[in-house]
N, C-alpha and C positions, 0 to 999 in steps of 0.2 A: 410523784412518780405515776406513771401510767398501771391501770390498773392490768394490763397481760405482766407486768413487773411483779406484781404484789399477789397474784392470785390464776389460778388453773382457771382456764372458760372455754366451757363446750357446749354443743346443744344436747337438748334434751334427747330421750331413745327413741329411732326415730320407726315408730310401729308403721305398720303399711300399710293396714285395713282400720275398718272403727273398731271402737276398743265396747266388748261385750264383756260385761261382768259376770265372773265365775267365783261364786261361791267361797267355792274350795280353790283357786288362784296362788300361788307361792309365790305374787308380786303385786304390791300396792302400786298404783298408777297415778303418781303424780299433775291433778294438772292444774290450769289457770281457776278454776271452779273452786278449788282447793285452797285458796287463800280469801280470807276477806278482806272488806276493805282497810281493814285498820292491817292490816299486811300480815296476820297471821295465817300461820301455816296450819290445814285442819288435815293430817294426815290418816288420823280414823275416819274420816269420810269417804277416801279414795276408792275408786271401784279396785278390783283384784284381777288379775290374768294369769295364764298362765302362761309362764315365757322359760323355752326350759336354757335357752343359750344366754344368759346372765353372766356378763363377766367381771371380774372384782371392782373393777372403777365404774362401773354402772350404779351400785344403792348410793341412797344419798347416807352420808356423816351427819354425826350435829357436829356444828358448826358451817357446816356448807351454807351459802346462799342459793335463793332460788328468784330468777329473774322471769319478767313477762315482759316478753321482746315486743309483743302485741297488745293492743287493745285501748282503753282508755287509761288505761294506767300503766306505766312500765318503771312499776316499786319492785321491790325486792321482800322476799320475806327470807326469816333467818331460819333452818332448824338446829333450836334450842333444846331438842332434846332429841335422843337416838329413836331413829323409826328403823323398824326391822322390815329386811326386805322391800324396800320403795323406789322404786326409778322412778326421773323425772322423764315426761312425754314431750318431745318436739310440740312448737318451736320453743319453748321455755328452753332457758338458759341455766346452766349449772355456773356455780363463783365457788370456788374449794381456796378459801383464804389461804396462803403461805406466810408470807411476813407481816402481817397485820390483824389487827384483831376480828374477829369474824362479826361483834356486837359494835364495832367504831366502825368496819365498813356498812354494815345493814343502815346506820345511823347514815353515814355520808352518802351513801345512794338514796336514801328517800329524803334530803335535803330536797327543798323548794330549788334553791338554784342548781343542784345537779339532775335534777327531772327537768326545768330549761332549758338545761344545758344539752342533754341525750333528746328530747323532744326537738331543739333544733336541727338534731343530725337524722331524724326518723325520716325513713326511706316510706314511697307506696301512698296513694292518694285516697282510696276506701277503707284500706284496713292499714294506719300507722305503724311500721316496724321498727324496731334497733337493730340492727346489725350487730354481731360478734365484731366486726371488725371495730363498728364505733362505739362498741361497751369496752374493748380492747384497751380502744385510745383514752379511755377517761384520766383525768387527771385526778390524781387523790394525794391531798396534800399527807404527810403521814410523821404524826408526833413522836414522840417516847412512849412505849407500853405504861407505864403509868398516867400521861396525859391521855390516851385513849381510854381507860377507863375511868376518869372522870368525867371524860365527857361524854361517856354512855353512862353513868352514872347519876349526869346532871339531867338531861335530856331522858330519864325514864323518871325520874322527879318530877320533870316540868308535865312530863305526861303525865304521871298521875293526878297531878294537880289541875289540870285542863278535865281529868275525870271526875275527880272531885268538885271542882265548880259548876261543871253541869249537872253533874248528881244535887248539888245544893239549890239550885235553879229551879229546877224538877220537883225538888220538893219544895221549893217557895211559893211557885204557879198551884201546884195541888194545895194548898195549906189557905191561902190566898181564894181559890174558886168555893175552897167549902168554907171559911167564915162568909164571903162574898153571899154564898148559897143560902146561909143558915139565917142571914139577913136579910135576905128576901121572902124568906118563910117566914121570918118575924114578922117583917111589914105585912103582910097577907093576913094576918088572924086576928 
């Protein structure tokens, strides 16, 4: 199915000056800055504004996706849990899952081959864009709710364990330089 089938897509709020941070603001401000590379969303970091014409489908849900239509990377991060008061800033992209799982789609959009895929439709020759229209058209193949979460199930697995082997690495290399070390102090005396 096409993803405009399976999910609401709009752009992000689209502010018309730079965005100064206020303190005391009654809107967190969403933007590419706000996601790291492992694609999470740091939503305590976001600067604040004050926007007083906020309408009900402007804060983001948990569950929504947040897309970067720009830049070197055009992942997606999920929020996984409720951020109070947050709009997402132009050109980032809002995904408000409908029939699909919001943790099988975050999963299928940061596939290797569907970042291929959307990178061969990127419009603009200095700064790469996605289009709404061609995040619109992606194709997402879409299981049985219980096949969807095993396979955000298996695939948070395999990440951990991708965490875990370098965390063991890390400590092999440090374990490794100080016997390495403590051997060359021997030889020395």
């Amino acid at each position: 199915m096409r993803l405009a089938e399976l999910a609401e897509i709009r752009m992000g709020y689209p502010f018309r000056s730079r965005l100064e941070h206020e303190p005391d603001g009654n809107v967190a401000v969403i933007q590419m800055k706000d996601i790291d590379d492992t694609d999470l969303l740091h939503a305590q970091d976001a600067i604040r504004v004050s926007l007083p014409d906020v309408k009900a489908r402007h804060p983001l849900r948990e569950g929504d996706l947040v897309f970067r239509s720009r830049g070197r990377s055009n992942s997606v991060a999920l929020v996984a849990s409720p951020v109070m008061n947050a709009v997402l800033a132009a050109p980032m992209l809002l995904i408000r899952p409908r029939h699909v799982s919001p943790a099988y789609l975050h999963w299928h959009i940061n596939l290797r081959s569907t970042q291929t895929s959307l990178a061969a439709q990127a419009e603009g020759t200095a700064v790469r864009m996605i289009s709404k229209a061609a995040l619109e058209s992606l194709e997402v193949p879409v299981p049985d709710w219980e096949t969807q979460r095993r396979i955000v199930e298996t695939a948070g697995l395999a990440h951990r364990e991708q965490a875990l082997m370098a965390e063991i690495a890390s400590k092999r290399k440090w374990l490794l330089e100080r016997i390495l070390a403590s051997k060359a102090q021997e030889g020395t005396t």
